[in-house]
C-alpha positions, -999 to +999 in steps of 0.1 A: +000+000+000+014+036-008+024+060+017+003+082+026+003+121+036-023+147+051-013+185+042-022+210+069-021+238+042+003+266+023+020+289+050+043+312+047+079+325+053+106+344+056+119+330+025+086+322+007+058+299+006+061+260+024+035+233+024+031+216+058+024+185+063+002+168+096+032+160+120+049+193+113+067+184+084+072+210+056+086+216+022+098+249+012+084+253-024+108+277-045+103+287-079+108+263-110+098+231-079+080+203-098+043+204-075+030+166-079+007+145-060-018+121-064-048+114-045-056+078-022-075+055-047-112+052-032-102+084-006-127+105+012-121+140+021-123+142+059-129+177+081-096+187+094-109+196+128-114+227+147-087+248+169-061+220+170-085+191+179-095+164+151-131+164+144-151+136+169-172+122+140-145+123+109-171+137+092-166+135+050-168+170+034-173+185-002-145+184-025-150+223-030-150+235+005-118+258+009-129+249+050-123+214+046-144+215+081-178+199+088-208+223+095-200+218+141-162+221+138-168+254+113-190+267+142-164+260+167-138+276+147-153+303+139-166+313+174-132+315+187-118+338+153-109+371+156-126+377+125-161+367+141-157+396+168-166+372+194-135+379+215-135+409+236-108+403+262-078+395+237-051+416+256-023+415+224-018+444+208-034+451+169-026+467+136-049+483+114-040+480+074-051+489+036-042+458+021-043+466-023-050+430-049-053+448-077-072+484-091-099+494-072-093+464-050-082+478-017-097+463+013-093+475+053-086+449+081-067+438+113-038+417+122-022+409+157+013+430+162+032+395+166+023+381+131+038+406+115+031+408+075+020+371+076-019+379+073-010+402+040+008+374+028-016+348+038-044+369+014-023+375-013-021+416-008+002+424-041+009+455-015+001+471+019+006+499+045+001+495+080-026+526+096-021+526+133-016+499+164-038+500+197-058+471+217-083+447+198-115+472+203-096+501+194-084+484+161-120+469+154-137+502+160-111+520+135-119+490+107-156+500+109-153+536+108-126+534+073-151+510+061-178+529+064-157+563+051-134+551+030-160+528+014-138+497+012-142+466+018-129+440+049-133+412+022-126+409-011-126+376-029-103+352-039-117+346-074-113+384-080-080+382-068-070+357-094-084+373-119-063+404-120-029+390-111-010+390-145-025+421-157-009+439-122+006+475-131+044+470-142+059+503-119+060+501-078+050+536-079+014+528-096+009+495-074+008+515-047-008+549-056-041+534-041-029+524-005-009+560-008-040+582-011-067+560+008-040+562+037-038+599+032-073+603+038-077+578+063-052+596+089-074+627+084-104+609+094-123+621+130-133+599+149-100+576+155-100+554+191-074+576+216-057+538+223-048+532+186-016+548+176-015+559+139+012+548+114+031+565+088+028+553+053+053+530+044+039+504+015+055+470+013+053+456-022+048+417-025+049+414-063+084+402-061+078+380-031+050+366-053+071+362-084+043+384-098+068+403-125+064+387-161+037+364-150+015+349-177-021+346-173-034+313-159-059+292-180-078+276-154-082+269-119-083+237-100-119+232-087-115+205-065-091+171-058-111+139-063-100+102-052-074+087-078-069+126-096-033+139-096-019+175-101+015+179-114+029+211-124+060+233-119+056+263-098+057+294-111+041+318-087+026+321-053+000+345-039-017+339-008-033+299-008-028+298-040+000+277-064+003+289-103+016+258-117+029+253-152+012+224-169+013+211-202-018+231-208-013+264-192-008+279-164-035+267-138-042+276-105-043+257-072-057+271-040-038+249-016-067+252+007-090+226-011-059+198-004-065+199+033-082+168+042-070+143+015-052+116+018-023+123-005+004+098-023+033+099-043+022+112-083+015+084-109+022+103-142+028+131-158-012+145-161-030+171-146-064+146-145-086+166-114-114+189-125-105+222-141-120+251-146-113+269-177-110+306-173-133+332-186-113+349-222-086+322-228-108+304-259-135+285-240-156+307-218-159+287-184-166+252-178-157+230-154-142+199-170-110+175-169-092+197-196 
């Protein structure tokens, strides 16, 4: 019987993105790395748990969840997220950012001090500035008023994110125009908590940490793994979850958060054979099919 491997999911470092595997195993994953796996023969996708603890039931979950969690443990998980606003007495300190994907893509949102820029990274933010630091209220209370000011967003989608990635603007300077002049009005804004220290403008540019520069469009995206599918691909890029992998079709995309929960094994061939997604304007409209 092959081995077997669980992935915990894309995370990512000082010196770029690494897949880690269940038992804190982890490969770094550098450009021009061949990505290939297969999938167990006959394999269920299982819910990875909540919070550290393994799910009581094992339940099976949908190939396309980017979760990979059943309906209790995604209730568990997210009543103990920051995002949820449940938790009022977190005592770390918080930063405020304007995180920019793309044009007109700019969204607002918060980040504990001792993650440093490994939320930005996490989301794929091509660029970001950081707007001030204070306690957990102070930040969330500063989130809502930009939002509501500003009019951005604390979400933006991934499939938007995708979409603009090749097309990026060439210059620095023009990537981060956007976060320059929604920070300048931002600071000027009444209304700011008294416990949340404002931040200079200082915008960190990930296009290079991304291998963004000269990318070529992708052709599809992975829409799910399935039992006895494989991906194999070299690595070209890296934004956030997601893997631009050169295939013998095209560069195609694979958010790293649908693997979570599969059963994985050593690649069988040379094919890309899980379902694909063409992309809207390269030749086919979109469809989901083994391509």
């Amino acid at each position: 019987m092959a081995q077997a491997w669980k992935c915990s999911g894309l995370r990512w470092s000082a010196d770029g993105p690494v897949l880690v595997w269940d038992g804190g195993r982890s490969s770094a994953l550098p450009w021009g790395k061949r990505v290939a796996f297969g999938v167990a023969e006959g394999g269920v996708r299982r819910c990875v748990g909540a919070r550290g603890h393994a799910c009581s039931v094992r339940a099976a979950v949908p190939g396309r969840s980017t979760g990979a969690r059943c309906e209790e443990c995604a209730r568990l998980d997210r009543a103990h997220s920051v995002a949820a606003d449940t938790i009022a007495d977190d005592r770390r300190p918080y930063r405020v950012y304007l995180a920019w994907f793309g044009p007109g893509m700019v969204k607002v949102g918060i980040t504990a001090v001792e993650r440093g820029p490994a939320r930005l990274l996490e989301q794929g933010a091509v660029c970001f500035s950081w707007l001030g630091a204070g306690p957990l209220m102070a930040a969330r209370r500063t989130e809502e008023l930009l939002r509501a000011a500003l009019g951005v967003p604390d979400r933006i989608p991934y499939a938007e994110k995708r979409a603009v990635r090749s097309a990026l603007p060439a210059s620095v300077e023009r990537r981060v125009a956007e976060i320059e002049e929604l920070h300048a009005r931002a600071v000027v804004l009444d209304g700011w908590p008294e416990s949340l220290t404002r931040a200079p403008c200082q915008p960190v540019d990930h296009a290079g940490a991304f291998g963004l520069e000269g990318l070529q469009p992708a052709v599809g995206e992975i829409t799910e793994l399935v039992a006895g599918g494989s991906v194999n691909g070299e690595l070209v890029a890296a934004a956030g979850p997601d893997l631009h992998l050169a295939t013998g079709r095209g560069i195609v995309v694979l958010d790293t958060r649908l693997v979570t929960g599969w059963e994985l094994t050593q690649a069988g061939g040379g094919e890309l054979t899980v379902p694909v997604r063409r992309l809207a304007g390269t030749g086919a409209g979109v469809q989901d099919e083994l391509f």
